[in-house]
DSSP file (Angstrom, degrees, kcal/mol; ACC not computed):
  #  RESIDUE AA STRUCTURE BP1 BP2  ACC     N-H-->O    O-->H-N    N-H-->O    O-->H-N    TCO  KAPPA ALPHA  PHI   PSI    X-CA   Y-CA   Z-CA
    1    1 A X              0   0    0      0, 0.0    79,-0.1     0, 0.0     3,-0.1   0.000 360.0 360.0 360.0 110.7   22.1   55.4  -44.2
    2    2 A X        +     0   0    0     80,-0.9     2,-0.5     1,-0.2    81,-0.1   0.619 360.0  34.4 -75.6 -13.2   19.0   57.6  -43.0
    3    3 A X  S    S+     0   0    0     76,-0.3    76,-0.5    79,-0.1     2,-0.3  -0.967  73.7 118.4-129.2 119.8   17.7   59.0  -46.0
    4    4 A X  B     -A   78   0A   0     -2,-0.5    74,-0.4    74,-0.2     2,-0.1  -0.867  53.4-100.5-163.2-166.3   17.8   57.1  -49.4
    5    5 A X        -     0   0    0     72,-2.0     2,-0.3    -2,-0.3    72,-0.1  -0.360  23.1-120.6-128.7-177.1   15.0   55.8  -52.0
    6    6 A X        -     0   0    0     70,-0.2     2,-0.5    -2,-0.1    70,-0.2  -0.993  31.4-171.2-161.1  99.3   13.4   52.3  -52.6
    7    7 A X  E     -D   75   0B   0     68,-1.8    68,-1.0    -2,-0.3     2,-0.5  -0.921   5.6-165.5-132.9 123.2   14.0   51.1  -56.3
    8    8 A X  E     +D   74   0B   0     -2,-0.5     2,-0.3    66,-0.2    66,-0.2  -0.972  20.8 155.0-117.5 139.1   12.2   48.1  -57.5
    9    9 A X        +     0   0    0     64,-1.4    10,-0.1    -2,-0.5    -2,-0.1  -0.982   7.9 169.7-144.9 120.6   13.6   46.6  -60.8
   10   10 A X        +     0   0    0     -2,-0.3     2,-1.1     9,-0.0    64,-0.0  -0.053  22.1 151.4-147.9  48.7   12.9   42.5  -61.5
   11   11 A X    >   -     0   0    0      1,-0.1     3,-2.6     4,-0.1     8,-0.1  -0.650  35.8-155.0 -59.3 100.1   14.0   42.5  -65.0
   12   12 A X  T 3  S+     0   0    0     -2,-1.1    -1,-0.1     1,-0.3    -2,-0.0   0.616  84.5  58.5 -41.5 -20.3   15.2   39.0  -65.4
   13   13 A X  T 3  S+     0   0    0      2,-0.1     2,-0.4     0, 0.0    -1,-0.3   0.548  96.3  76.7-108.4  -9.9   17.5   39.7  -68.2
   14   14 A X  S <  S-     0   0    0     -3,-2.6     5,-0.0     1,-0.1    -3,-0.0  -0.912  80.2-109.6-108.4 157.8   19.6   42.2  -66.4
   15   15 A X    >>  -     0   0    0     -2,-0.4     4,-2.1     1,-0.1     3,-1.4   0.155  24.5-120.3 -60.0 168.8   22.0   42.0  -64.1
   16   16 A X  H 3> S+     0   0    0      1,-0.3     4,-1.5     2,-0.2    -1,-0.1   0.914 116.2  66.1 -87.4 -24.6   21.6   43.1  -60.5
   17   17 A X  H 34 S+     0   0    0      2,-0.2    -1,-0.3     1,-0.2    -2,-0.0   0.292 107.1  43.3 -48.4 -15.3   24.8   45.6  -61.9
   18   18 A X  H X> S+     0   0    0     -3,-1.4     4,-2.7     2,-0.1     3,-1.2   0.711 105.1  54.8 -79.1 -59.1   22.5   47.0  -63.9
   19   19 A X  H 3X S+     0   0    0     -4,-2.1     4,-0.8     1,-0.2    -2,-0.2   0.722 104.5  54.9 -28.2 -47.0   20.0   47.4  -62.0
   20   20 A X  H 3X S+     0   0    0     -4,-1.5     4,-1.2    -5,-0.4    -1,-0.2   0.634 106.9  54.6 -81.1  -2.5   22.0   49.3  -59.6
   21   21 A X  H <> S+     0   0    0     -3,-1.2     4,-2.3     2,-0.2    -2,-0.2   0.858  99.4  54.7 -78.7 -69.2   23.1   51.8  -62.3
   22   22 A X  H  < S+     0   0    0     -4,-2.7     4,-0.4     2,-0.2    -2,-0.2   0.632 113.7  52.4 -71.0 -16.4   19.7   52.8  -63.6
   23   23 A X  H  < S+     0   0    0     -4,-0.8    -1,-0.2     2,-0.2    -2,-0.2   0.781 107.9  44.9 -54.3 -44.7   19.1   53.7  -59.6
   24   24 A X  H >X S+     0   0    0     -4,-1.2     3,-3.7    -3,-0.2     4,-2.5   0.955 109.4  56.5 -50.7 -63.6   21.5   55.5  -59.1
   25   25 A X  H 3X S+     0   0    0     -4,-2.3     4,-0.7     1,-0.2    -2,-0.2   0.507 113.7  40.7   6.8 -51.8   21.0   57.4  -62.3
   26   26 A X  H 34 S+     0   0    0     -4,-0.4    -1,-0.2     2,-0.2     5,-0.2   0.200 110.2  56.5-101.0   3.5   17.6   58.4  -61.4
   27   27 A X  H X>>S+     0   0    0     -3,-3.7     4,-1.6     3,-0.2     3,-1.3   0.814 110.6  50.6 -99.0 -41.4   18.6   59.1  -57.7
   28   28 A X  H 3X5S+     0   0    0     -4,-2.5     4,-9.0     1,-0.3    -2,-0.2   0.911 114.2  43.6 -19.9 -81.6   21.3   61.6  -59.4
   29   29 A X  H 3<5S+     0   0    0     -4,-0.7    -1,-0.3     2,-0.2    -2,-0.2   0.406 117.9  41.4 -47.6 -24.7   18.6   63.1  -61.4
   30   30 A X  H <45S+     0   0    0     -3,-1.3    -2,-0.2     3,-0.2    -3,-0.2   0.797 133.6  13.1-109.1 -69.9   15.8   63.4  -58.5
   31   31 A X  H  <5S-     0   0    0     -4,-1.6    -2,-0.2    -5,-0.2    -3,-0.2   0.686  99.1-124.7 -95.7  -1.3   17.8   64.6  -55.3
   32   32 A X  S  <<S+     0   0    0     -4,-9.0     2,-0.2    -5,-0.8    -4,-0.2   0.420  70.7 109.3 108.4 -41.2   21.2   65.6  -57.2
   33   33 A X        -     0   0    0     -6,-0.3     2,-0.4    -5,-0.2    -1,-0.3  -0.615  67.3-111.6 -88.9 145.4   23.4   63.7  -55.2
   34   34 A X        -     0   0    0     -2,-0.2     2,-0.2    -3,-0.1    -9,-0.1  -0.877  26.5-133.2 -85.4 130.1   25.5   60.5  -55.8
   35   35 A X        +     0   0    0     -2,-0.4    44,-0.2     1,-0.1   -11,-0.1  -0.512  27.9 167.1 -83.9 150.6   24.9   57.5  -54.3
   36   36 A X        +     0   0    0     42,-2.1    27,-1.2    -2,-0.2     2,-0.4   0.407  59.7  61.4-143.5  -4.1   27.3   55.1  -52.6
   37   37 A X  E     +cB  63  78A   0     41,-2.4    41,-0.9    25,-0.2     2,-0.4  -0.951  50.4 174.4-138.6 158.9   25.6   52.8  -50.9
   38   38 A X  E     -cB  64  77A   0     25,-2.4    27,-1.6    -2,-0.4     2,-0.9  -0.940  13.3-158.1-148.4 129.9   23.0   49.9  -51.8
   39   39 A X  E     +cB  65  76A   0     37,-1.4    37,-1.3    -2,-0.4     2,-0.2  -0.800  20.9 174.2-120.0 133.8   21.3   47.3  -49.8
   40   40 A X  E     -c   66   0A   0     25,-4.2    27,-1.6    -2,-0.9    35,-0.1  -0.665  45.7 -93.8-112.0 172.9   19.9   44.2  -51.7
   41   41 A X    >   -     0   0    0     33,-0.4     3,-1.1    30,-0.3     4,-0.2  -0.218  44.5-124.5 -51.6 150.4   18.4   41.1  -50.8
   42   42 A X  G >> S+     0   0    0     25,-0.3     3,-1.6     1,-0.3     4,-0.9   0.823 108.9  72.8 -89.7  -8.6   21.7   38.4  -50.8
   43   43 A X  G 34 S+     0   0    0      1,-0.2    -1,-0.3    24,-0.2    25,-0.0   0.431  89.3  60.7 -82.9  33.0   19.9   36.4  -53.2
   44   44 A X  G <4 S+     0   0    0     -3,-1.1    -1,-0.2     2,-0.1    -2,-0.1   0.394  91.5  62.8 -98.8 -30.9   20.8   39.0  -55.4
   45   45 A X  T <4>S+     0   0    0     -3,-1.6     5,-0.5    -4,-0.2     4,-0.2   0.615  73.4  98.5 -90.9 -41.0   24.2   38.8  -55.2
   46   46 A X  T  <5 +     0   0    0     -4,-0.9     2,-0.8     1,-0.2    -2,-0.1   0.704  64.7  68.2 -57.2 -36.8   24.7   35.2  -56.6
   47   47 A X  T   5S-     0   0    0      1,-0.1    -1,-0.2     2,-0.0   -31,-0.1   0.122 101.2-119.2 -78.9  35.6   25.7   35.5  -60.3
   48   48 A X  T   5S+     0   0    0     -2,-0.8    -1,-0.1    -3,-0.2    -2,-0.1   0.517  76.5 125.3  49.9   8.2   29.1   37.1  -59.5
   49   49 A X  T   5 +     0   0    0     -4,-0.2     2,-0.3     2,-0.1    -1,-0.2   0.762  47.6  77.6 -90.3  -4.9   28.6   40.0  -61.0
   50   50 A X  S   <S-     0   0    0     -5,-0.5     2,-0.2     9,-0.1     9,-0.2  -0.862  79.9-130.1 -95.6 139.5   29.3   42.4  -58.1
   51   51 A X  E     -E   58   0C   0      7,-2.6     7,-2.1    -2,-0.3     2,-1.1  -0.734  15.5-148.7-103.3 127.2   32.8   42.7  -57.5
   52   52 A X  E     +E   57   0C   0     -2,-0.2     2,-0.4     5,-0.2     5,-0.2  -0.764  25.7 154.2-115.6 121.5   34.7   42.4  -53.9
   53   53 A X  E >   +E   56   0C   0      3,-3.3     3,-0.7    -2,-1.1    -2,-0.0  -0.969  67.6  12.5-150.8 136.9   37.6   44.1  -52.9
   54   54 A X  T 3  S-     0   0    0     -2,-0.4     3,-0.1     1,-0.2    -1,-0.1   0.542 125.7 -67.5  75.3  13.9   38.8   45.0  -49.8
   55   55 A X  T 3  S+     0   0    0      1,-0.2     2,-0.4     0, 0.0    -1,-0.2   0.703 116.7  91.9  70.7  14.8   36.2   42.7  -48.0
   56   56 A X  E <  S-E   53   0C   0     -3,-0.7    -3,-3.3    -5,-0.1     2,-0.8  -0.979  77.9-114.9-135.2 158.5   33.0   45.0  -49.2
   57   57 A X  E     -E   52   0C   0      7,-0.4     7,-3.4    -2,-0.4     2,-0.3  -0.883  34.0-158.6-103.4 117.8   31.0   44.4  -52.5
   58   58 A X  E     -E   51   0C   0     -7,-2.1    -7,-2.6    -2,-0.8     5,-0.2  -0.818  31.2-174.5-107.0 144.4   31.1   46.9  -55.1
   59   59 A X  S >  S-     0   0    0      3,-0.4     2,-1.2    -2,-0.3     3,-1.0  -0.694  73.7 -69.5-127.3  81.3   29.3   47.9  -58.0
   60   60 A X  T 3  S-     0   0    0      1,-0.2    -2,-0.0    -2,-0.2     3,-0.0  -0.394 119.3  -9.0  37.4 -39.2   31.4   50.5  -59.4
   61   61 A X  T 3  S+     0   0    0     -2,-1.2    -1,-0.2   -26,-0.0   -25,-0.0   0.584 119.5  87.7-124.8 -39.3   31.4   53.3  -57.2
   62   62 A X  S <  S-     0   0    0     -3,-1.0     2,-0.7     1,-0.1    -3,-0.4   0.191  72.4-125.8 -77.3 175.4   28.4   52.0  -54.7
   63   63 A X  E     -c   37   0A   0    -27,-1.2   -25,-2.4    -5,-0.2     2,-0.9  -0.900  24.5-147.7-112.4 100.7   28.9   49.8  -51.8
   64   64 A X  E     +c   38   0A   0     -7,-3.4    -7,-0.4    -2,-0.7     2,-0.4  -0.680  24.2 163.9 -99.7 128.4   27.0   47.0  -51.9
   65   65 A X  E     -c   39   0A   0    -27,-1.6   -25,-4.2    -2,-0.9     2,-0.5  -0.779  17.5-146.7-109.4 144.3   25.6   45.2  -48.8
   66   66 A X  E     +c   40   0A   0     -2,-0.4     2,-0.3   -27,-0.2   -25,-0.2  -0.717  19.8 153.4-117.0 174.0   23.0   42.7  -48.3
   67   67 A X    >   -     0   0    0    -27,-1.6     3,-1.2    -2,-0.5   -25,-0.3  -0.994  48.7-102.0-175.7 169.0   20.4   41.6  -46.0
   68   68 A X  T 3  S+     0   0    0      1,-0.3   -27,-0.1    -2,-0.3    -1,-0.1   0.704 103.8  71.0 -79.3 -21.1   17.1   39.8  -45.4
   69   69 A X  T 3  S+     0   0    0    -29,-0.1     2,-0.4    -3,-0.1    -1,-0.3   0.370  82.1  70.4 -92.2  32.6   15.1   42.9  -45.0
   70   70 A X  S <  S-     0   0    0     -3,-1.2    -3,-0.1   -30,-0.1     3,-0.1  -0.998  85.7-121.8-119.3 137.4   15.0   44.3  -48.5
   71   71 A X    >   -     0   0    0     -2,-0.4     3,-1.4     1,-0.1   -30,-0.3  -0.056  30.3 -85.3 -24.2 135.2   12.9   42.3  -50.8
   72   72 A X  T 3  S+     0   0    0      1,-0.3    -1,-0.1   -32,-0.1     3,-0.1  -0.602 114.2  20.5 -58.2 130.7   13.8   40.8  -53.7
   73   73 A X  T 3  S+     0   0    0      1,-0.4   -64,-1.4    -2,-0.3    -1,-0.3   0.102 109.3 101.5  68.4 -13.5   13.9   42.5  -57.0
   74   74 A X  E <   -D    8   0B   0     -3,-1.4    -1,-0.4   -66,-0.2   -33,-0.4  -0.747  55.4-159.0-107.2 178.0   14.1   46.0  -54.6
   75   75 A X  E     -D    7   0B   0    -68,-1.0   -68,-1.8    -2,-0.2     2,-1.3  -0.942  12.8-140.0-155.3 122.3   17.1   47.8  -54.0
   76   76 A X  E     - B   0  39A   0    -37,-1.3   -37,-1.4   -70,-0.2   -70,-0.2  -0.722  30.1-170.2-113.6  77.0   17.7   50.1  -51.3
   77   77 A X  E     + B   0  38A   0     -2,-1.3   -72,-2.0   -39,-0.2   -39,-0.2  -0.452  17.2  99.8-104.0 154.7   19.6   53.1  -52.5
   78   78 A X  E     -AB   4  37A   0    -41,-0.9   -41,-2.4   -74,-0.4   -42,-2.1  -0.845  61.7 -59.4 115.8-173.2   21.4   56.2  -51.0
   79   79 A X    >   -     0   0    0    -76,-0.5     3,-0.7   -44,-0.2     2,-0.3  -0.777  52.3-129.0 -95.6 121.6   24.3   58.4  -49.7
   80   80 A X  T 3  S+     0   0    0     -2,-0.4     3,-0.1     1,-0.3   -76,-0.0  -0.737  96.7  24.7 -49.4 105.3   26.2   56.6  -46.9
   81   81 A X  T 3  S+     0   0    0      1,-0.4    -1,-0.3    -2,-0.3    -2,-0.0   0.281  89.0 155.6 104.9 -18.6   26.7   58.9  -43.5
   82   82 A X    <   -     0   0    0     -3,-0.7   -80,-0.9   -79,-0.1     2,-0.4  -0.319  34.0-150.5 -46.0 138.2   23.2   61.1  -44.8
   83   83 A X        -     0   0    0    -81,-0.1     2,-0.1   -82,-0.1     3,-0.1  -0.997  10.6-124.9-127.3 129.2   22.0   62.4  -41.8
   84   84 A X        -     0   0    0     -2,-0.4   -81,-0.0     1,-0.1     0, 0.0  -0.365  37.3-105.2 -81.4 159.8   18.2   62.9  -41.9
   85   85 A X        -     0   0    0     -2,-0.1     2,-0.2     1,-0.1    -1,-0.1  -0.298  45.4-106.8 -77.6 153.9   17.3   66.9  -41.0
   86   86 A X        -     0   0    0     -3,-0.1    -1,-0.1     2,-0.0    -3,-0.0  -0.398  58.8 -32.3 -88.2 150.6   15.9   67.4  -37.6
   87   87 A X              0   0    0      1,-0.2    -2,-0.0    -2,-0.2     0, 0.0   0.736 360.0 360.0  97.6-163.9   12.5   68.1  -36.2
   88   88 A X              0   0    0     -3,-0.0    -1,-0.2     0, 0.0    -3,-0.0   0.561 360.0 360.0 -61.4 360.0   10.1   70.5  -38.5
């Protein structure tokens, strides 16, 4: 993913399945597009509520991956395969 948006959410009382819902939602809404992939923090991950099938973690439609370089509480949303536009 080249192009996608930076969504910080660290309501305690929802789920990180929520969270990824209202991002997508408002990434819909801003560029138009659906979003399919999301990269979280892994501690993010732990209260089972993103689902794994096929070896990838989902959150209904999105793909979710983790790693150490997104923050916690942030979310790191966009189109999987976006290719950012070239030169000016």
């Amino acid at each position: 993913m080249d192009i996608g948006m930076l969504w910080f959410d660290n309501d305690p009382k929802s789920e990180v399945t929520a969270k990824i819902s209202r991002a997508t939602t408002y990434y819909r809404d801003k560029y138009g597009e659906e979003a399919n992939l999301c990269f979280v923090h892994p501690s993010m991950i732990n209260n089972g509520s993103i689902v794994k099938g096929n070896n990838r973690l989902q959150s209904g439609a999105v793909e979710v991956r983790t790693t150490q370089s997104i923050l916690p509480n942030h979310l790191w949303i966009g189109v999987n395969g976006k290719i950012k536009p070239a030169g000016p």
